[in-house]
C-alpha positions in Angstrom: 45.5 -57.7 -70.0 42.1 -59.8 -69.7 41.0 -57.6 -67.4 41.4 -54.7 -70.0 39.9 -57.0 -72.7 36.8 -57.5 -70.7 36.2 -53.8 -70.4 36.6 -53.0 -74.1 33.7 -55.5 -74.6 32.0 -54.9 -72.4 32.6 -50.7 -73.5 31.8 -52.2 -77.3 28.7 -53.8 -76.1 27.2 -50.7 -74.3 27.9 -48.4 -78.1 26.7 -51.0 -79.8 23.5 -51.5 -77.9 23.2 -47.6 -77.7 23.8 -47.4 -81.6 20.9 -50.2 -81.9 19.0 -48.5 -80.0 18.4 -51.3 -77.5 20.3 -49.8 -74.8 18.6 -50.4 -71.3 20.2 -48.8 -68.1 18.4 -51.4 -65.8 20.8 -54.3 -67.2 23.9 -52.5 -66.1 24.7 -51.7 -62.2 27.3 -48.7 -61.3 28.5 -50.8 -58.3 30.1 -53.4 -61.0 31.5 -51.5 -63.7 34.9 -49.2 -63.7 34.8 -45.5 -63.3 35.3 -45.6 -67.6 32.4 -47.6 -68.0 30.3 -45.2 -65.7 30.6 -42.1 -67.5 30.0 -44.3 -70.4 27.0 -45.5 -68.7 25.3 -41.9 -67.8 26.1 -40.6 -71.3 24.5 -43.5 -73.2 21.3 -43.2 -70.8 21.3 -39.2 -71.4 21.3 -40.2 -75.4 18.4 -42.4 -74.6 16.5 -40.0 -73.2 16.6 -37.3 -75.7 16.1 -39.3 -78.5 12.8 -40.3 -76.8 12.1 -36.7 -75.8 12.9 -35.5 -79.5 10.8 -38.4 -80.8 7.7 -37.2 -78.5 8.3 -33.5 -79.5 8.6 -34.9 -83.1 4.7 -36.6 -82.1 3.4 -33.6 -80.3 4.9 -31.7 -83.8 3.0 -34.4 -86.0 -0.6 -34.1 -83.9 -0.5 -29.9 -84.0 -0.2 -29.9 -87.7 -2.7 -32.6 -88.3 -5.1 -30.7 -85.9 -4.4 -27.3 -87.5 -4.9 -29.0 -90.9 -8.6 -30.7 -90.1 -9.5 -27.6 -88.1 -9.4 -25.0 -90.9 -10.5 -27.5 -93.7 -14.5 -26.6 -93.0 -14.1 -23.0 -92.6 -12.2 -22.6 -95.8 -14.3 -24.6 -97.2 -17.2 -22.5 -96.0 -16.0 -19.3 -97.3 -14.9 -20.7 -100.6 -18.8 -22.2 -101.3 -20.0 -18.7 -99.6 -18.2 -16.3 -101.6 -19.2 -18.5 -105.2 -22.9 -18.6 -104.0 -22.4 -14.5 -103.9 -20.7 -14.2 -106.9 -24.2 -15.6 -108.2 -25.8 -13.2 -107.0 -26.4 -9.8 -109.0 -23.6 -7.9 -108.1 -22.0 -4.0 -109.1 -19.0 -4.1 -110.6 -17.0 -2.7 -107.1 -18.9 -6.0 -105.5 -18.4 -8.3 -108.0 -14.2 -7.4 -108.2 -14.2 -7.4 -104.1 -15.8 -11.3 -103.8 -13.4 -12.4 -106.6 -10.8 -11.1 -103.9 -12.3 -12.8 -101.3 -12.0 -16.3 -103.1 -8.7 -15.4 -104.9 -7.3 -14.9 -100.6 -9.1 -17.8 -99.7 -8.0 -20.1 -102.6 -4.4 -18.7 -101.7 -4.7 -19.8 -97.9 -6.0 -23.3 -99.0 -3.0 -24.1 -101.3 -0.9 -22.1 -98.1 -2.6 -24.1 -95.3 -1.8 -27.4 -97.4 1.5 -26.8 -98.2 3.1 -26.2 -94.8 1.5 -29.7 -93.5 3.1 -31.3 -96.5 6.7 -29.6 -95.7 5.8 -30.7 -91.8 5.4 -33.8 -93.0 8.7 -34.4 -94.4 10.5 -32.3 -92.1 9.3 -34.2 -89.2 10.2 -37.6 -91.3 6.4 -38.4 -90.8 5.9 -39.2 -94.4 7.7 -42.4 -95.9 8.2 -42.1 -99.9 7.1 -45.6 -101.9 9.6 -45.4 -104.8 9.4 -47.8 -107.3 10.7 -47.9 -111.1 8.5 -46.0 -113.1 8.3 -43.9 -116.9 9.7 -40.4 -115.4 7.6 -38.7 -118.6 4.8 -40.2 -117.9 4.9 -38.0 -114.6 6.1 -35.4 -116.3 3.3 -35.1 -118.8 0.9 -35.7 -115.4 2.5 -33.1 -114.2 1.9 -30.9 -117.1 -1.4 -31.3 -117.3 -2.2 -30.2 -114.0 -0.4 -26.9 -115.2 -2.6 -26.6 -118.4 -5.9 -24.7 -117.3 -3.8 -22.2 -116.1 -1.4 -22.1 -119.1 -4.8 -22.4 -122.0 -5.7 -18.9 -120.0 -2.6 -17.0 -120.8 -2.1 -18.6 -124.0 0.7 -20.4 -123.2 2.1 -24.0 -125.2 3.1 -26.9 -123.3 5.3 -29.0 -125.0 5.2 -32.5 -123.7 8.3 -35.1 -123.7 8.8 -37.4 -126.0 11.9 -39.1 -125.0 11.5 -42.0 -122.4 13.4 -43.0 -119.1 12.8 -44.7 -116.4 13.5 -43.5 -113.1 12.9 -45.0 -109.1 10.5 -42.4 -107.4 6.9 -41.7 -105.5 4.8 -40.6 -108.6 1.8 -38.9 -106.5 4.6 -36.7 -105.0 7.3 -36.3 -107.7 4.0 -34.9 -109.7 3.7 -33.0 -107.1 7.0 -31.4 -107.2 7.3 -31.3 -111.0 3.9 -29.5 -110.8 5.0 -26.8 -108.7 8.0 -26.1 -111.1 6.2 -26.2 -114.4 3.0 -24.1 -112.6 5.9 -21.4 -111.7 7.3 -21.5 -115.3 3.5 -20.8 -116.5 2.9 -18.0 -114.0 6.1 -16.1 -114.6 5.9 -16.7 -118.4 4.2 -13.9 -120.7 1.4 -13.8 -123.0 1.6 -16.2 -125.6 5.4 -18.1 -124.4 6.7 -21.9 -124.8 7.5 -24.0 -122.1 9.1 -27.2 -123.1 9.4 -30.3 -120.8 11.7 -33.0 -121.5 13.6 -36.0 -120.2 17.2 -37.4 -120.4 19.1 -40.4 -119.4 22.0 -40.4 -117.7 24.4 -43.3 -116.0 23.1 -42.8 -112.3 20.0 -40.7 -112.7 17.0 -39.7 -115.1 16.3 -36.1 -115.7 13.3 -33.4 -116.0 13.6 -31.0 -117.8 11.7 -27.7 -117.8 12.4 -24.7 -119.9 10.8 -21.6 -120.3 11.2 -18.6 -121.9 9.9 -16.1 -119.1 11.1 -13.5 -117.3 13.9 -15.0 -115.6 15.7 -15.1 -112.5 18.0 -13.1 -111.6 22.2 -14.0 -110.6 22.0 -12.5 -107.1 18.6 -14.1 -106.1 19.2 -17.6 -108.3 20.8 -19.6 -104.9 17.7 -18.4 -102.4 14.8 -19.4 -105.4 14.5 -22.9 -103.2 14.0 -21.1 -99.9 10.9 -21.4 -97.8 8.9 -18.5 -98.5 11.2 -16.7 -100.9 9.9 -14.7 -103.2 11.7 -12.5 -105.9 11.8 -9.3 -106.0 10.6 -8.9 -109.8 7.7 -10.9 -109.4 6.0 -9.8 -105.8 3.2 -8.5 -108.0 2.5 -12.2 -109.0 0.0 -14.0 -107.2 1.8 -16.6 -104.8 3.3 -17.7 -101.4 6.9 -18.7 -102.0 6.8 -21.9 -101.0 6.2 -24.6 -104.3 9.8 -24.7 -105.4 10.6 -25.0 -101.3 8.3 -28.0 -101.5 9.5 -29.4 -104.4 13.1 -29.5 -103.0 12.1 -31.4 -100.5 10.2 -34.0 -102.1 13.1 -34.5 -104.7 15.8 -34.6 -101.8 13.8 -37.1 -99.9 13.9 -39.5 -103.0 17.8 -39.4 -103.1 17.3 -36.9 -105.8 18.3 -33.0 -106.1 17.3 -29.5 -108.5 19.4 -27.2 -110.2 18.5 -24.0 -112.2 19.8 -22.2 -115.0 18.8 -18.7 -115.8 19.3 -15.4 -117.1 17.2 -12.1 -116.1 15.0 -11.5 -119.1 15.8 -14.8 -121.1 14.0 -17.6 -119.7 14.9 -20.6 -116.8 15.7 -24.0 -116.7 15.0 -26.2 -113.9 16.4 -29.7 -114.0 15.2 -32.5 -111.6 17.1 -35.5 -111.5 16.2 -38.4 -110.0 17.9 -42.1 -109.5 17.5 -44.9 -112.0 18.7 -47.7 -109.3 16.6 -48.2 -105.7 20.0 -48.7 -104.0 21.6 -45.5 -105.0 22.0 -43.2 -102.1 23.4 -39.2 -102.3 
């Protein structure tokens, strides 16, 4: 009976340690524990070792993506200040329309290039969010005028919030996020539309709100819109990569936070992004 006692703390100390992350095989010797506490032994030191050869792959991950990132920054760079110092130049029409091209592609690689090292980033758990209690229209509104120069060119109103709520988040990357949906709303809205951004209050969580009155998403393809690299059949003609709402999922997510839509082809969406009002509330 105390012999069997001994074991099970001596079995509880081993999880525990291996739990904690303190587990070290060196202060255990196979000659001195039971055939139980062997196994035990081996399988806790396997677990050891891949969480240390998935946190050096996670590393090795972290350092590519960083490289890749600072590697094409001067050449894209290069090409953008190229192709604008040709555009000065006195071009033909075919000329002129083929460097516009050339900087639209480039433009689009950029914003590409920079958005799959933020997704690494928080895939990898490289990134830590610093959430704190903030006016969730205020960021809103931040957002939203990000999205304006491109809205002012197609005519399009941007109605900002007026309500107020507070809400616990990152504000450089819930702009982000809410960027990305209100930029889509813009860019799939016609000539002359209404987007209107608002914000509401609930028990647990606060709430964006962005409408539009666009062309709309439709049933079938309404559950894949947040996949990475998913683009819509009705809108391939649009400028884009397929990867901002992707993005924005993630951010949300990571902040305890989550997106739904609402839409109808033909009649407009409704993202809603809903984030927590407490620092301790957990999905």
């Amino acid at each position: 009976m105390f012999g069997g006692r001994k074991l099970l703390e001596r079995l509880d100390r081993m999880l525990e340690d291996g739990i904690n992350g303190t587990f070290e095989e060196s202060e255990y010797s196979e000659e001195q524990l039971s055939k139980l506490e062997t196994k035990w032994l081996r399988y806790l030191t396997t677990s050891k070792l891949s969480a240390q050869k998935t946190e050096q792959e996670r590393q090795k991950l972290k350092e590519l993506v960083s490289d890749i990132s600072h590697q094409t920054r001067t050449p894209i760079a290069n090409i953008l200040l190229y192709t604008q110092l040709l555009q000065e130049q006195p071009l033909d029409d075919e000329s002129r329309q083929l460097a516009q091209e050339i900087r639209r592609q480039s433009e689009k690689l950029e914003f590409l290039i920079q958005s799959l090292v933020k997704t690494s980033r928080l895939e990898t758990g490289t990134f830590v969010f610093s959430p704190k209690k903030v006016e969730l229209s205020a960021v809103l509104s931040a957002a939203a005028e990000q999205a304006l120069p491109n809205a002012e060119q197609k005519n399009i109103s941007i109605i900002m919030p007026t309500e107020r709520c507070e809400a616990v988040l990152d504000a450089k990357w819930t702009q982000e996020a809410l960027f990305n949906i209100i930029d889509n709303a813009v860019k799939y809205s016609g000539e002359g539309s209404v987007i209107k951004l608002s914000v509401k209050s609930y028990e647990m969580f606060a709430c964006a709100v962005a409408a539009d009155n666009g062309i709309g998403i439709t049933e079938e393809e309404l559950p894949r819109i947040f996949g990475r690299f998913y683009r819509g059949q009705n809108v391939r003609e649009q400028s884009g990569v397929g990867i901002g709402l992707y993005l924005s999922r993630q951010i949300i997510e990571g902040q305890g936070g989550y997106i739904t839509a609402l839409s109808k082809t033909g009649a407009g969406s409704e993202f809603r992004v809903f984030l927590p009002k407490q620092t301790n509330h957990k999905i």
